[in-house]
N, C-alpha and C positions, 0 to 999 in steps of 0.2 A: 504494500500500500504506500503511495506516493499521497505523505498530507498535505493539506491545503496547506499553500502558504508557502511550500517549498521554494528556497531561492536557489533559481537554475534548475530546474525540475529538467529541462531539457538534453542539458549535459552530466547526468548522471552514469557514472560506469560500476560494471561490476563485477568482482572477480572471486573464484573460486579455491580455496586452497584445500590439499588434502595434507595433511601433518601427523607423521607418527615420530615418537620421542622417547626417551630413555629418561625416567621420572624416578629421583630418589631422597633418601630421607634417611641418613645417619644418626642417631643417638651416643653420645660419649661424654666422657667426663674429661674434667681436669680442676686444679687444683685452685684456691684462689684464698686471699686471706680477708678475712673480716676487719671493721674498724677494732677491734679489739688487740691484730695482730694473730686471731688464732687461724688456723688450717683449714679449711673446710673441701669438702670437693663434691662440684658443681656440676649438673647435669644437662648436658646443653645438645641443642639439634645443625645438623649440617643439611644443605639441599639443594642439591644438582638437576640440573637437566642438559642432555643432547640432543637434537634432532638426528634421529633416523633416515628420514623422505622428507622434501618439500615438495609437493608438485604445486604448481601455479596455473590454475587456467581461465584465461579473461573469458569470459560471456558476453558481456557488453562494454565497447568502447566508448568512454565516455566524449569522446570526440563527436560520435555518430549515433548517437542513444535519443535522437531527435522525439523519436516515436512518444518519452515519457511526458503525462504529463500532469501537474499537479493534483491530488485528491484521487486518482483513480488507481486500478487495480493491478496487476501486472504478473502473470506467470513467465517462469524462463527454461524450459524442461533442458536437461543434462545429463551426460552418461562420466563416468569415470574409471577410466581402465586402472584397477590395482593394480601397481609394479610387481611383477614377477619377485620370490624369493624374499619377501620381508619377511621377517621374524614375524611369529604369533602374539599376538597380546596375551600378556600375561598382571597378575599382581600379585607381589609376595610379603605378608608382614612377616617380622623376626624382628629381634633384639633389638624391641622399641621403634624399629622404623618400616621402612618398606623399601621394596621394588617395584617397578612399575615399566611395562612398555606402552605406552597408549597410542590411539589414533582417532583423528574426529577429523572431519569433514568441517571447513568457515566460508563462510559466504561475507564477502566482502564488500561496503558499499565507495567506492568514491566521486565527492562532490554531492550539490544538495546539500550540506550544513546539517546532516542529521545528528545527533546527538548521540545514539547509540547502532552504528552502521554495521554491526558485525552481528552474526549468528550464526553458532555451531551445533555438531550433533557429534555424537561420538560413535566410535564404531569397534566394533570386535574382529578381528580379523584372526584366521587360522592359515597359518604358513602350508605355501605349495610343498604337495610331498614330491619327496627324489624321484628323478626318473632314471637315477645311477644302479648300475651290478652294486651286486650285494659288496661288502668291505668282510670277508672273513679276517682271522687273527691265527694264525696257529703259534702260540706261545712257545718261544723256547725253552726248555727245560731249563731248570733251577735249581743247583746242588747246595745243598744248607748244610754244613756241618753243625752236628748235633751235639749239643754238650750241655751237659746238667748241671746242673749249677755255676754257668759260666764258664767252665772252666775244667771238666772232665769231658773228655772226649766220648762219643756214644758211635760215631760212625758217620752217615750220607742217606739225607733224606733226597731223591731227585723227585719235583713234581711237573707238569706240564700241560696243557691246554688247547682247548681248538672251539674255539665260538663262532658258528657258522655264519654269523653276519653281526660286528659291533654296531650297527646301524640299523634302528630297530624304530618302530613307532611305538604311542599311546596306544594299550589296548591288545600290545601283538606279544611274542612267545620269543626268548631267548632260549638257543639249545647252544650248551656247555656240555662237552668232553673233557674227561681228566686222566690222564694216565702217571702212572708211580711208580718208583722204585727206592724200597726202603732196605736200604744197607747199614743200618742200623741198628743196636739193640734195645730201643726206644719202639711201643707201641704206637699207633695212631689210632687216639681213642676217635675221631670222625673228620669230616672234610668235608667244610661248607663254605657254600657263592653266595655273593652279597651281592646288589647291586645299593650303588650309593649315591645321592645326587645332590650336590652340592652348591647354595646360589652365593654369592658372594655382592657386595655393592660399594662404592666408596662415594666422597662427596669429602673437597679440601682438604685431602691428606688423611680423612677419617674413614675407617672401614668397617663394615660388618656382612658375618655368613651367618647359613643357615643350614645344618647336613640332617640331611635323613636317609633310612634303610626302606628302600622303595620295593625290595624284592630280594627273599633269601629260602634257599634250600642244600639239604643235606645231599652226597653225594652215597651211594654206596661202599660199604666197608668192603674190599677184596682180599684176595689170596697176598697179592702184590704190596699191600700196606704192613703186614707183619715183621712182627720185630724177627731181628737175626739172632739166632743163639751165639753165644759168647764162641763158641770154637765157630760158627762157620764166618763170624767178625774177622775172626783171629786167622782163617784160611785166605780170605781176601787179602787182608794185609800182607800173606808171607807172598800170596800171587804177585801182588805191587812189587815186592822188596826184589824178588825170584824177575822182575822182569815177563813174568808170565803172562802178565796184566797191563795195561797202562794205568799209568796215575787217571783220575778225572774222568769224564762221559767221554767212551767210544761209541766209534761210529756202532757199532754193534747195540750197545744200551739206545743209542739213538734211534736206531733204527725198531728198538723191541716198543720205544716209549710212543714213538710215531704212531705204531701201528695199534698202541693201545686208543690212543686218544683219535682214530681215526675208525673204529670196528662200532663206534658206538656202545660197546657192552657197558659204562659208567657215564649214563649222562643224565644228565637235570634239564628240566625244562623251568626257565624262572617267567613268571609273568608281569609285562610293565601296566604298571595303572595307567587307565585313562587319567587322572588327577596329575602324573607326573609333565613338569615342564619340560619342552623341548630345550636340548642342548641350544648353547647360545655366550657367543664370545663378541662383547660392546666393550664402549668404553667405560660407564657407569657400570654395566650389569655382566657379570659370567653368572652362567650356569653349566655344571660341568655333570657327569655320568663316571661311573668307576666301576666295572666288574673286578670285588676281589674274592680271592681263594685263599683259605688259610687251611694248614692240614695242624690238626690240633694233638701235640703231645702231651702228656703226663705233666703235671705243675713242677716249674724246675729247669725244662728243658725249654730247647730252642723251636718255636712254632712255624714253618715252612710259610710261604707267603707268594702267591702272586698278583700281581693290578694288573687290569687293562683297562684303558682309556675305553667307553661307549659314547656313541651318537644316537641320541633322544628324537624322531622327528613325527610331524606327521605321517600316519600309518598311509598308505594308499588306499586302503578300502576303510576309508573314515566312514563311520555312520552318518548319514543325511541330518543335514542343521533344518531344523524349521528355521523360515527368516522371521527376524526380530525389529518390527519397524521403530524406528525412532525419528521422533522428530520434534523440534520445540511446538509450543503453542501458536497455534493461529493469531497473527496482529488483531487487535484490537479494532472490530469496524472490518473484519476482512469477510466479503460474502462471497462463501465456492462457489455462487453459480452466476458471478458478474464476474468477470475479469477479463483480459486481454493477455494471449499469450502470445510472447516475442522472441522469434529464433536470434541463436545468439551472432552477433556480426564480426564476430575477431577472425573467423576463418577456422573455429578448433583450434587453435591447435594450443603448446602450453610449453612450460619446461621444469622440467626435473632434476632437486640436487641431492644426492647421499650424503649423510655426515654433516658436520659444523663443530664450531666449538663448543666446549661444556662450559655454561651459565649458572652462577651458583644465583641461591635465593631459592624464594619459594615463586617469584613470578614468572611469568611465562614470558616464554624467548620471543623475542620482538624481530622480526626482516621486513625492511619495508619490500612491500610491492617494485615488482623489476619488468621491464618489458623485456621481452622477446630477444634473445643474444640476435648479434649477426653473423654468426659461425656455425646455424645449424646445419650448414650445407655437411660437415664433418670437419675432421681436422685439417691443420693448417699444413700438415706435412707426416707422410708416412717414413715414420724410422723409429727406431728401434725403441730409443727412449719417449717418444710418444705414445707407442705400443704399452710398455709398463705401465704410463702416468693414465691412459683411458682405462687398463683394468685394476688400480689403485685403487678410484677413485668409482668403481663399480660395486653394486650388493653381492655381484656372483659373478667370478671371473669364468667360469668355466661357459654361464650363458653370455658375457659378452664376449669371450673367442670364438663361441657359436656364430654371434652377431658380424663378425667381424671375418671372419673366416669368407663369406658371403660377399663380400667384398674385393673384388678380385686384387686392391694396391697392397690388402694388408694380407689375401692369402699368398702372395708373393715373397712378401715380407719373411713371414711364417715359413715359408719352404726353405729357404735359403739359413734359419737357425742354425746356430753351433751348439754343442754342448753345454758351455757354459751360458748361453741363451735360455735355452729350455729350461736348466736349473732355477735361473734367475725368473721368470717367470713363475716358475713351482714355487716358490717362496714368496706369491706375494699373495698366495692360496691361505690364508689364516687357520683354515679350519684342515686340519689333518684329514680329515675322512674324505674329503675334494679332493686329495691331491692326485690321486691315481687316475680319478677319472679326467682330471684337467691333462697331467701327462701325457696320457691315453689318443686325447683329441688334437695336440700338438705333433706328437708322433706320425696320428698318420697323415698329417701333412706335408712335413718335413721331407725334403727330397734327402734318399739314401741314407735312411734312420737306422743306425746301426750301433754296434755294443759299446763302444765310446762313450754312446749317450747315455747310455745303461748305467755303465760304471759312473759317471759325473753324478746322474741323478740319485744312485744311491747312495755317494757321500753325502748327500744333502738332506736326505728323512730321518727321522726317527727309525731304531731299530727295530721297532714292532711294525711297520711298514713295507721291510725290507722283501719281505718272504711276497709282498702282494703286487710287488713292483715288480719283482723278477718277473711273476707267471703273465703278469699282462703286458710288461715289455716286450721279454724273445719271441712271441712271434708276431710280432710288429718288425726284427731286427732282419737288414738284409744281409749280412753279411755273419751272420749264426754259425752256420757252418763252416765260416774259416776263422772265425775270430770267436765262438764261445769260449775260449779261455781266458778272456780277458773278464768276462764278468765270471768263472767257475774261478779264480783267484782274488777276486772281491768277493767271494762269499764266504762266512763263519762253515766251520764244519756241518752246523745244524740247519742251516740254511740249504748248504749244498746236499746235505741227504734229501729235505723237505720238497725238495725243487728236483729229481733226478727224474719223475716219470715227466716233469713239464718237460723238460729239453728233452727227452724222445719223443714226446708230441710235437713241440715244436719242428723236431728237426726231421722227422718222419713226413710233416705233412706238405 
């Protein structure tokens, strides 16, 4: 509703923002003294916000908005495409304060002299799920020497794992393998998975978490868990001394431990709640995932231990949302069945920015209104280092290489990578669970992607990564058959047992 009276009713413009943010609320203390001189300590709040998304889209130009005009009514119908891969809204309280991802839809008024020109609505959004291969994990074994009370030796507990996908949604089924070998004369009274989920938040150097056990179960007790008697301890050790044996995990235990945690006969199935937040690395806000294994000995003794990193996401076969309309109250004086509806005149179109900086307070982040860049033709120049600085400064690097791949200057670009290219790029992947599949999509563009590359990029991951690089690298690699020995010399012994049937696939096919 345009009131009577309005000055400039004619040149009124209007514009649309969608806004999602990283909302928080630190609680802490510190110390402070009274008029008296004595001590006290004070309990004070901190609070941050980041933007997420801005998108910006004019509807009406207030240049050309001739059509408005004083006292009368005015419809503007609008669509708005969500950005691909934003984080799900979430709100978390803990210690004293919160978390918060939000998003709301503002409608913008400029010019006319109103007094109150803005109105929003808020909105709930659920993050796009993967359309990535699964992320298995096979855990390397992990030899714990055992001792009781610190400081007696008991023997070698080895344990190890295989979780068929760390990337799991709300709602869906984690299966965990575990296989052992206790060379020890220490019992394992049982061996339990935990998953654990961790939020964390800070706000001017203040911080606070929140952990909880979102999903735990017992593994079966085996043959393979039982303590050693004292002489067949004591037969090992003369094997070791005798040379009969090798010190440490051979290829041989390697290979017994593989085939345990790969037959299935010891596995858990753990369930993630719907309740659980999706994994998620901000600047205000982590939330993190942990599968751990602890194999529990007798009080006194050393308890065997493994982590693995998990990714939390939307399930794919999310249950149907009924929609939730929202929307402020009708103006004052507004009749739905008078009005005048006005397509919008800017042309659609808008522009979109990730990220910004973090704003403490409790008010809300202020950008004024921007028109239209004049560089949306694309960039200014196709090289190398503008390649990095476009997927930086993206929500999901893996769909703008998608985007951009498409592009014949920058699939050019892209084929012509070196080594130390590719790496570089993998690393500016934040989230571990991407990186293979980002890899993956560089590779097979890249002219003549061979083991070189292989070797470079697994200097560069984490070690629990290593085993998922290899299988979906070699047979991406042209040059396999004459140079697999460049990455069969980058690999751990455990690595190369784990990986021996991939390179006869690979090199068979």
């Amino acid at each position: 509703v345009v009131p009577p009276g309005t000055r400039n009713a004619a040149s009124i413009g209007l514009s649309l923002f969608l806004i999602g943010k990283e909302d928080v609320k630190v609680r802490y203390t510190e110390s402070s003294t009274d008029h008296n001189g004595n001590s006290e300590s004070v309990t004070r709040y901190s609070y941050a916000k980041r933007d997420i998304v801005r998108v910006v889209i004019p509807l009406l130009d207030s240049a050309g908005s001739s059509a408005f005009q004083d006292g009368e009514q005015y419809a503007v119908p609008f669509q708005v495409q969500i950005p691909d891969h934003l984080p799900s809204s979430m709100h978390h309280h803990g210690d004293g304060g919160y978390c918060s991802i939000v998003y709301k839809l503002k409608a913008e008024i400029q010019g006319g002299g109103w007094s109150n020109p803005n109105k929003e609505v808020s909105l709930t959004i659920f993050a796009r799920p993967p359309d990535s291969a699964p992320v298995p994990n096979l855990v390397a074994p992990v030899s714990t020497d055992i001792k009781l009370m610190c400081c007696i030796p008991r023997g070698t507990i080895t344990i190890a794992a295989n979780i068929d996908d760390t990337r799991v949604g709300t709602g869906e089924t984690l299966n965990v393998d575990f296989g052992c070998k206790n060379e020890a004369v220490t019992d394992i009274q049982f061996v339990k998975a935990k998953v654990k989920q961790t939020v964390r938040w800070s706000s001017g150097g203040h911080h606070s978490q929140s952990k909880i056990i979102i999903a735990e179960q017992n593994f079966n007790l085996t043959g393979a868990m039982r303590a050693l008697s004292k002489s067949a301890l004591g037969q090992v050790k003369d094997e070791i001394d005798n040379g009969i044996r090798s010190r440490g995990v051979t290829d041989d235990m390697y290979r017994e431990i593989l085939a345990a945690v790969r037959d299935g006969s010891n596995k858990v199935t753990l369930h993630v709640p719907f309740t659980a937040y999706p994994t998620y690395l901000g600047s205000l806000i982590t939330v993190e995932h942990s599968l751990g294994i602890m194999a529990k000995t007798p009080c006194g003794s050393t308890d065997p231990k493994i982590k693995v990193p998990l990714q939390i996401v939307t399930p794919p076969s999310a249950p149907p949302m009924s929609p939730m309309p929202n929307a402020p109250p009708l103006p004052d004086g507004w009749n739905s069945g008078n009005y005048t509806t006005l397509e919008s005149n800017t042309g659609g179109g808008g522009t979109t920015s990730y990220g910004g900086d973090v704003v403490s307070g409790e008010e809300e982040i202020v950008v004024d209104s921007f028109d239209l860049p004049s560089n949306l033709g694309g960039p200014s120049d196709y090289s190398f280092p503008s390649l990095l600085k476009e997927i930086q400064f993206s929500i999901s690097v893996k769909s703008k290489l998608e985007e951009m791949i498409k592009d014949d200057n920058w699939k050019n670009l892209l084929s012509s990578l070196q080594p130390q290219d590719v790496v570089a790029i993998i690393k500016k992947v934040t989230m571990e669970f991407d990186q293979a599949d980002v890899a993956v999509l560089v590779a097979s563009v890249v002219t003549n992607f061979g083991c070189a590359y292989v070797v470079a990029i697994l200097g560069s991951v984490s070690d629990w990564m290593r085993i998922q690089f290899v299988q979906k690298m070699i047979p991406l690699c042209a040059d396999l058959r004459q140079n697999k020995s460049l990455i069969l010399n980058e690999l751990t012994d455990w690595e190369r047992v784990s990986t021996e049937h991939d390179f006869e696939a690979a090199l068979s096919s």
